[in-house]
C-alpha positions as CSV (number, residue, x, y, z in Angstrom):
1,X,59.7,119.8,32.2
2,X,58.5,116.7,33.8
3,X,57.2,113.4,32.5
4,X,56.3,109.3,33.1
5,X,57.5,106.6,31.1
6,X,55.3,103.6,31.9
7,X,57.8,100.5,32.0
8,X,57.1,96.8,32.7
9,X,59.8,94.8,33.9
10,X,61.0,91.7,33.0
11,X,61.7,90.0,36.4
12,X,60.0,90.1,39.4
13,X,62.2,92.0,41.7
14,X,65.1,94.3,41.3
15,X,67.9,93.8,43.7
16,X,68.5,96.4,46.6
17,X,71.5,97.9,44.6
18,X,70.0,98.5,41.4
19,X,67.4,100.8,43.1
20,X,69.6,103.8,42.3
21,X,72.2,102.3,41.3
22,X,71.6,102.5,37.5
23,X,70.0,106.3,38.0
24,X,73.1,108.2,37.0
25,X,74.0,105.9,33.8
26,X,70.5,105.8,32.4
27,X,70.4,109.2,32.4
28,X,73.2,110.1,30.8
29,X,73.0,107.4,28.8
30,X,69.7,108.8,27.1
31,X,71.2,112.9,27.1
32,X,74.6,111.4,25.4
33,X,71.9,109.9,22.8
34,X,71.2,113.4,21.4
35,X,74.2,115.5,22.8
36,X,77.0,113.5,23.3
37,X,79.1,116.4,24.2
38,X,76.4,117.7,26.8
39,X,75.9,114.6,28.4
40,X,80.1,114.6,29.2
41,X,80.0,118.0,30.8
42,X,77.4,117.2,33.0
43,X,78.9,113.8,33.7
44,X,82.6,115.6,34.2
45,X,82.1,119.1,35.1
46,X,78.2,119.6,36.2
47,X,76.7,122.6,34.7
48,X,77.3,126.4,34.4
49,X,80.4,126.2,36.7
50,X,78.6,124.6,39.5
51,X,79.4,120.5,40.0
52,X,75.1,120.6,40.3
53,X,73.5,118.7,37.4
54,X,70.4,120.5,36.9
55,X,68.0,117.0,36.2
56,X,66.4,114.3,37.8
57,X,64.5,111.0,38.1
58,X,63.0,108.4,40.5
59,X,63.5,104.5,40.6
60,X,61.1,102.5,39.0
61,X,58.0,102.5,41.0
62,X,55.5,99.8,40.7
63,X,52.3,98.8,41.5
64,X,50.4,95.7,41.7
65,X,53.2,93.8,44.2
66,X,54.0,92.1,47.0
67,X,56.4,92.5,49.8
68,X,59.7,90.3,48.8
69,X,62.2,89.6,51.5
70,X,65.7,91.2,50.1
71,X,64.4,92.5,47.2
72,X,63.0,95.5,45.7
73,X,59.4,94.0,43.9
74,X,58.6,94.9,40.5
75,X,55.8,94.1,38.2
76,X,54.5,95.1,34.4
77,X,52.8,97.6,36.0
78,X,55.7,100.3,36.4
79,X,56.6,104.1,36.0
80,X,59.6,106.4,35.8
81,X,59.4,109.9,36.3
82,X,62.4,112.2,35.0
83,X,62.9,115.9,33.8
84,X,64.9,119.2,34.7
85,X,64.5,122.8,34.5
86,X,66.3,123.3,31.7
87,X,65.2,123.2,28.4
88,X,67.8,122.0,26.6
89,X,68.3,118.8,29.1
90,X,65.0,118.3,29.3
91,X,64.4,118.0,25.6
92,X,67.4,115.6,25.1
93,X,65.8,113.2,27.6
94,X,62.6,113.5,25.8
95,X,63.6,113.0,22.6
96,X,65.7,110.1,23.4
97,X,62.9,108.4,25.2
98,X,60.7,108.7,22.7
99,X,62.8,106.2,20.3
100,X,63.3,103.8,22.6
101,X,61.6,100.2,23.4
102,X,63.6,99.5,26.5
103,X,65.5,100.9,29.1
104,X,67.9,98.7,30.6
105,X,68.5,99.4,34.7
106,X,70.9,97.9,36.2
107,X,69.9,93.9,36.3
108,X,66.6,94.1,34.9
109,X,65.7,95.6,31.5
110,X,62.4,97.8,31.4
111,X,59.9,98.0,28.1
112,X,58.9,101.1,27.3
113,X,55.0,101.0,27.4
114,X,54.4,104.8,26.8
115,X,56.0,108.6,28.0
116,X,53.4,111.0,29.5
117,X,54.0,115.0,30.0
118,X,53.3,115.8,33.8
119,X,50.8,118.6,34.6
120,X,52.5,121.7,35.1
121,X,51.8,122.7,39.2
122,X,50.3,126.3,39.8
123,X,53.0,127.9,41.8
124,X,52.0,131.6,41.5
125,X,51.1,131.8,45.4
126,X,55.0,131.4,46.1
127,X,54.2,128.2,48.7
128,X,54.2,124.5,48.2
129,X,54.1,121.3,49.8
130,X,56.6,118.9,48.2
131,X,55.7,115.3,49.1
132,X,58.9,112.5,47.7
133,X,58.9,109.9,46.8
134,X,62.7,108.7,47.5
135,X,64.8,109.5,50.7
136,X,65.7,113.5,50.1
137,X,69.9,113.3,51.0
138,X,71.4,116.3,53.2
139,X,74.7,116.2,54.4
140,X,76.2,118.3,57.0
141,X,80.0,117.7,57.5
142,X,79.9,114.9,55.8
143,X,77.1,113.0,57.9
144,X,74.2,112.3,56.2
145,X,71.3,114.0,57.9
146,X,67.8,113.1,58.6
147,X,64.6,115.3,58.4
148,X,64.2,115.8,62.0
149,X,67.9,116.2,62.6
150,X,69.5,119.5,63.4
151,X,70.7,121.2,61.0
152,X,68.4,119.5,58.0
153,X,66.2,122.3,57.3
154,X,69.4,124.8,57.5
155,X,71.3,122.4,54.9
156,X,68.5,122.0,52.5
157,X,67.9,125.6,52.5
158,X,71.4,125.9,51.1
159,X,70.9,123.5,48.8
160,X,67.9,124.8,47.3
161,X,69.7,128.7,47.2
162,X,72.9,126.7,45.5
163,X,70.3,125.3,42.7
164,X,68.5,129.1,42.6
165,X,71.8,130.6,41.8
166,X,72.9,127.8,39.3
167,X,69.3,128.3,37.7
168,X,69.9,132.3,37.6
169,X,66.5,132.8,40.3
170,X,66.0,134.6,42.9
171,X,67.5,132.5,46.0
172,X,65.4,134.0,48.8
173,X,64.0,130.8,50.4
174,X,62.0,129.2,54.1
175,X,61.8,125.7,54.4
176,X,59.9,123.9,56.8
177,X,59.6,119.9,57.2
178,X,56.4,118.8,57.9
179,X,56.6,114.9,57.9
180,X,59.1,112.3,57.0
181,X,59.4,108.5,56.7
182,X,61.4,106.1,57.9
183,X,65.1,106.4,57.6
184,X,67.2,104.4,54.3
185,X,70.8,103.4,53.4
186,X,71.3,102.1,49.9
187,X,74.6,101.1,49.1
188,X,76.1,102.2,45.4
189,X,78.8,101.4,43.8
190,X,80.4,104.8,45.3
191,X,79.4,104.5,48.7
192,X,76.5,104.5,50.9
193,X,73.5,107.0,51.2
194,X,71.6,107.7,53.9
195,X,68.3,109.6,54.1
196,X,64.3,109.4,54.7
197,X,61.1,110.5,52.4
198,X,60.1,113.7,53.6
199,X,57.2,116.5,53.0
200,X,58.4,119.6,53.2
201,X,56.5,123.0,52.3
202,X,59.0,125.5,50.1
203,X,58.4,129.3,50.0
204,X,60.2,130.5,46.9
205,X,59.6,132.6,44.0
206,X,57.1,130.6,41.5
207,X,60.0,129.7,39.1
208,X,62.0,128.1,41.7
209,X,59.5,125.9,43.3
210,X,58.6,125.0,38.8
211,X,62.4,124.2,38.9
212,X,62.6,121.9,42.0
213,X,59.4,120.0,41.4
214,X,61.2,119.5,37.5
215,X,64.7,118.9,39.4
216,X,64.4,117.7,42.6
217,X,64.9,118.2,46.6
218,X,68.5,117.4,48.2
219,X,71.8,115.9,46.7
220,X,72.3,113.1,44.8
221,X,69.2,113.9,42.3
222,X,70.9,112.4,39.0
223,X,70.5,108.8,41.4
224,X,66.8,108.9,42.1
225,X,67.1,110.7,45.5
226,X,64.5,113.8,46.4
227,X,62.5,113.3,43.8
228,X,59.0,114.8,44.1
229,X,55.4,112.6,43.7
């Protein structure tokens, strides 16, 4: 499951930091809300035995601003997409959401002006393009890689069979990077992470390319990174 909360923010610009920054806590944050004891295992553990947390979420994306100097701009005029492919995540994120009048991320506190279920995609052909809309992170070891790196497409096709197998799907998998952006470093309170935008088209079974549209592309998914438009 995937949806938009439509936020407005109540400052002008969010600083580079809180970007993804506040990704990890929020989330948590709103699955502790319903299922205190789920949210800790994800936090501590992961999920199912694997240190993967099986959700994900983009930074605040707004429209209606200008370039700022420094600064990440913001506006009323804002959205958050979040979800996983699991049911029982999803749900708690949902349900959470739908109580609240603000989120608070990081510096700046977000209203709450609405949450909207996302269209389900039509993957039955086995083929997508996946276009995101935060740098997808890859590491290979421990260098952060970029999309037209050696080794990217290779990494990121482990990735997504790690994520099959959590998921219980079939892990068979070709990847193929078709364009990226510029490359990004954001600094977080536990280090620095490298990576670039990227659209990549996914052959996969139809359940998998569901569960990383709903999930995510790369590492780092519960902080905004590889998240899908």
């Amino acid at each position: 499951m995937r949806f938009y909360v439509d936020v407005a923010a109540n400052a002008s610009f969010i600083p580079w930091g809180d970007v993804h920054g506040p990704a990890r806590a929020v989330l948590y944050g709103l699955v502790g809300e319903q299922d205190a004891d789920l949210a800790k295992d994800l936090h501590d553990a992961g999920w199912q035995g694997s240190p993967l947390r099986p959700l994900g979420v983009s930074p605040p994306l707004f429209s209606r601003t200008r370039p700022r100097h420094g600064a990440y701009s913001a506006s009323s005029d804002g959205v958050i997409s979040m979800g996983s492919p699991v049911s029982r995540i999803a749900a708690c994120l949902l349900a959470a959401l739908a109580s609240r009048k603000e989120i608070r991320w990081g510096s700046v506190t977000l209203s709450v002006k609405g949450i909207r279920l996302d269209d389900f995609a039509d993957h039955a052909g086995g083929v997508a393009v996946f276009e995101t809309v935060s740098p997808v992170l890859v590491k290979h070891e421990d260098l952060y890689l970029l999309p037209e790196d050696p080794h990217f497409q290779e990494r990121l096709t482990h990735n997504i069979r790690h994520k099959a197998d959590v998921l219980g799907l079939p892990g068979e998998v070709e990847v193929e990077v078709l364009d990226s952006g510029p490359r990004r470093r954001f600094d977080l309170s536990k280090g620095f992470r490298i990576g670039a935008t990227a659209r990549i088209r996914v052959a996969a079974a139809p359940k998998l390319l569901d569960a990383l549209r709903e999930w995510g592309l790369g590492l780092s998914t519960v902080e905004g990174f590889g998240w899908v438009r």
